[in-house]
N, C-alpha and C positions, 0 to 999 in steps of 0.2 A: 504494500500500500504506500503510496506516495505520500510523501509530509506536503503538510497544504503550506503553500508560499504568503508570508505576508509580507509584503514590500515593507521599505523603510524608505519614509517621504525625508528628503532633505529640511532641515531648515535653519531660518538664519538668525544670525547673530550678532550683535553690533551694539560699542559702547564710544559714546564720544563726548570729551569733557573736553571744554575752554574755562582758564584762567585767565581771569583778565587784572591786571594792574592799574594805577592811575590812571585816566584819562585813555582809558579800553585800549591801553599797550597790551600783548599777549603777554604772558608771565608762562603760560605751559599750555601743549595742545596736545594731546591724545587723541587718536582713532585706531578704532580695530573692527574689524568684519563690513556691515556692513552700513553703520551708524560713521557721520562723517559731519564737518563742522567749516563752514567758510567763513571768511569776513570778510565781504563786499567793500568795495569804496565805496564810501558815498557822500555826498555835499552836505554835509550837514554837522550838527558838531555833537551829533549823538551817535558813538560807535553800534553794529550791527553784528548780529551773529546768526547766522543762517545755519538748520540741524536740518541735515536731511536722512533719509532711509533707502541706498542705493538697489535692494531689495524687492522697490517698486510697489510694498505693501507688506499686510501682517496675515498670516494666518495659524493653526495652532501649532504652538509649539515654539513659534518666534521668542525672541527676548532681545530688547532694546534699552538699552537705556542713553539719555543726554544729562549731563551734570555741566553746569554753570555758576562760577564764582567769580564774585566781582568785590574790585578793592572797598576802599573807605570810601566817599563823597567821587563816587564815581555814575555815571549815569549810561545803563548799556542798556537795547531793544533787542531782544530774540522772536527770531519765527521757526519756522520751519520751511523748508521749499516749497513746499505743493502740499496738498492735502494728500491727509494720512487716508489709504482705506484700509478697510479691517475685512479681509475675505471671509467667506462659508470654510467654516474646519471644519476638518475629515477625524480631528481627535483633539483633543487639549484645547488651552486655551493662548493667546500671545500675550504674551506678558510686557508692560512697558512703563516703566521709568523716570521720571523728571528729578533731580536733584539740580534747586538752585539756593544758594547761598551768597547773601548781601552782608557788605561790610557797611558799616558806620555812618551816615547819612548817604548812602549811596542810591540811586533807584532802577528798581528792574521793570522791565517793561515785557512780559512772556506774553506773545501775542503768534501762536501758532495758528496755522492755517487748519482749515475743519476736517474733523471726520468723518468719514462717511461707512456707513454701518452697513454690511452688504446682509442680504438673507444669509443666516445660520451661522453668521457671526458670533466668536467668541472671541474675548479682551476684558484681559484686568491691568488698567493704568494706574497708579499712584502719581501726585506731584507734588512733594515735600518742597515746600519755603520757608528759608530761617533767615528773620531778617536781626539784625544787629540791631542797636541803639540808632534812634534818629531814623533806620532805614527807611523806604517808601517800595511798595509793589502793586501792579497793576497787571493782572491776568485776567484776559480774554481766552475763553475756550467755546467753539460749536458743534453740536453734532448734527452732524444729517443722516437722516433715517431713510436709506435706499437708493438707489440712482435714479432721477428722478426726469431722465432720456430713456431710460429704458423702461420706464412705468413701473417700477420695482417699488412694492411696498413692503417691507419685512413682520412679520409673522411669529420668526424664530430666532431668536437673539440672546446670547448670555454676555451682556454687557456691565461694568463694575468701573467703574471710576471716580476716584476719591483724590481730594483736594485739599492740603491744608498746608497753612502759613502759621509757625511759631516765633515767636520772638526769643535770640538765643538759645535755638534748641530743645526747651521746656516749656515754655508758655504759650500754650494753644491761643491765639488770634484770630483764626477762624478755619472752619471746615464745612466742607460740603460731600456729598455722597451720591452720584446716581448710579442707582442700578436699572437697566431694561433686562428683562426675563417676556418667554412668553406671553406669561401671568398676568402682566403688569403691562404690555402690547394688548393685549384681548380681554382682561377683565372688564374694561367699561369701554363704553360706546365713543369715549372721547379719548380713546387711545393711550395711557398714561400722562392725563390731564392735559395733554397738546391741544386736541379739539380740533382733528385733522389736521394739525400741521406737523411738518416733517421734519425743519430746521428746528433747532432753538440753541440759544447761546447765553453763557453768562458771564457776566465783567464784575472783578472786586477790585477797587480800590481802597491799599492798607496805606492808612497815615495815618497821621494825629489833625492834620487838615481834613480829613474826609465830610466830616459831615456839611463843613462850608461851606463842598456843592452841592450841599441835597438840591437846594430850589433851582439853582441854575441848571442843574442837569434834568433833572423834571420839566423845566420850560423849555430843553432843548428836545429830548425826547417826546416830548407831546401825549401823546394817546401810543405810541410806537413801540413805547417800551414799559416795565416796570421798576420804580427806583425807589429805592428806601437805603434808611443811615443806622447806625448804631453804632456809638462804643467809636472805632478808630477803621469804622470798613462804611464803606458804601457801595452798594450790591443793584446791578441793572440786570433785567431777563430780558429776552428780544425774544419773538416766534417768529414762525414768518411758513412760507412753503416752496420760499426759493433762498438759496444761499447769499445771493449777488446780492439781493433787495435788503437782507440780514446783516450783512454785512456794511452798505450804504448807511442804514439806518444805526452801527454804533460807530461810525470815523465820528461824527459830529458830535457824538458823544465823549466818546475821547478826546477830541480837542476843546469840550468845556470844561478837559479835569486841565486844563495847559501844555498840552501835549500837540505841537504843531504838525507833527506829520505820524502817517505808520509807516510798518516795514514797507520796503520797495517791493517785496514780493507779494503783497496785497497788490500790485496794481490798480489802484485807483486811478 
């Protein structure tokens, strides 16, 4: 009797960390597999850091990780190149990543392009922030639920993404958690409280300034978005059922926390 064959699927692997010094000089750069890290010129006097996944995407069994540290009173923007997608796994889940660490009134600005969540997607992301004394962070992150040129609406998903910003290591500042399951796609008629939408994204802005802009950012936002302050965060959702229009609708948001431009690879 013949032994029954099961394949062994490839997969990949990739870890890439920048250090950044004073005024986003590199201090150390690391890359391995298939995580990788550029630094764009650009006209501006805010240095860039671009994380991409040469990989082309995640499926299960992936493992990625991007680690970013930046000095004291230093001011760096991270994206990513293109949007992450998260394929249908055949077993496991992809695992991925974010370590960024801020020095001493310095501000990070993690503004990664979206994900897009295929049918029978599996991913468990973390993104740990610790910021120093004085520090400042502003993270934007979007999901999008299916390809949305191919009329792909997902169904089957074990999606896990968890988010949190400490002050020096110990002191939770805030956390957030989404999970998508079947469950929680089909239990109600409004799809895990979207209400047919397929985008959505959320922005926190960590300072001791935050709540400042609660009303300017609510007068900028209008009816587009949802904005609320507490404590040393101020937190927007966007929905939306096209990514483009979702994305439009937080640049102006972003530039009423003083933020004149995003990454280049938002092309706006």
């Amino acid at each position: 009797m013949l032994d029954t064959y099961i394949p062994i699927h490839q997969r990949s692997k990739g870890t890439a960390r920048v250090v950044l010094g004073h005024d986003g000089a590199v201090v150390d750069l690391f890359q391995q597999g298939s995580a990788k890290a550029i630094l764009p010129r650009v006209h501006t006097d805010v240095p860039e850091v671009v994380f991409l996944n040469t990989s082309g995407g995640l499926t299960g069994g992936d493992r990625l990780s991007f680690c970013l540290d930046i000095a004291d009173e230093t001011t760096v923007m991270a994206a990513t190149q293109t949007a992450e997608r998260a394929y249908a796994s055949s077993g496991g889940s992809a695992e991925v990543d974010v370590d960024i660490r801020v020095g001493s009134g310095a501000f990070c600005l993690w503004m990664p392009q979206e994900t897009i969540l295929f049918e029978s997607a599996s991913m468990q992301r973390k993104t740990r922030v610790t910021l120093a004394e004085g520090a400042r962070y502003l993270g934007v992150e979007t999901l999008v639920l299916g390809r949305a040129a191919m009329g792909e609406v997902p169904r089957n998903l074990d999606f896990s993404d968890l988010r949190q910003v400490f002050l020096a290591d110990s002191v939770p500042l805030h956390a957030e958690h989404i999970a998508l399951t079947s469950n929680t796609l089909l239990s109600r008629e409004n799809r895990a409280g979207l209400a047919g939408n397929t985008v959505f994204a959320s922005l926190v802005y960590v300072a001791s300034d935050a709540q400042d802009h609660l009303e300017h950012v609510r007068r900028i936002a209008n009816a587009t978005a949802v904005v609320s302050a507490w404590g040393n965060r101020l937190l927007v959702r966007v929905e939306g059922c096209d990514s483009w229009d979702v994305r439009l609708t937080l640049v102006p948001i972003i530039k009423a926390l003083g933020i004149n431009h995003v990454p280049r690879v938002w092309q706006i």
